[in-house]
N, C-alpha and C positions, 0 to 999 in steps of 0.2 A: 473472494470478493466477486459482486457481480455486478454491470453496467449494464443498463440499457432505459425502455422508455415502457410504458404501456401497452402502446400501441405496437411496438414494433417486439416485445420480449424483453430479456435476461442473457446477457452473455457471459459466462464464466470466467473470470481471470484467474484464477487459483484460489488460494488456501494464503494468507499471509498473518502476520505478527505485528500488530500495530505500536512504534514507539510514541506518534505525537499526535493528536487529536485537536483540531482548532477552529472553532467556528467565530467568524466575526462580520461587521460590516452590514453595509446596506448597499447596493443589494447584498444578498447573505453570499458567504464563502464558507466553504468548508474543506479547511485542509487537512491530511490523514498523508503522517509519513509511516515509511511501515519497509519489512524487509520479507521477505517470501519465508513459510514457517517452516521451523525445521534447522534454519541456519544459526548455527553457535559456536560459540567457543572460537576455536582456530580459526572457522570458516569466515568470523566476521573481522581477522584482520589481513589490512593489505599486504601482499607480499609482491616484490619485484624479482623478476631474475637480471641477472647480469651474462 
């Protein structure tokens, strides 16, 4: 994923996995839930220590 503007460039955030894609509204939103790629299995459940 990358943010930025024209004018000013691209900044790289990484490499991610998108689960929820949602664009609504006026003005427009675009929302994009997503977890960094790579992450599976075990890694995506919580665990606590005690």
């Amino acid at each position: 994923m990358s943010l930025g503007y024209l004018q000013t460039g691209l900044t790289k955030f990484g490499t991610f996995t998108a689960d929820t894609i949602e664009l609504a509204g006026s003005p427009r939103v675009l929302s994009i839930r997503a977890h960094s790629a790579g992450i599976t299995g075990d890694l995506k459940t919580r665990k606590t220590k005690d």
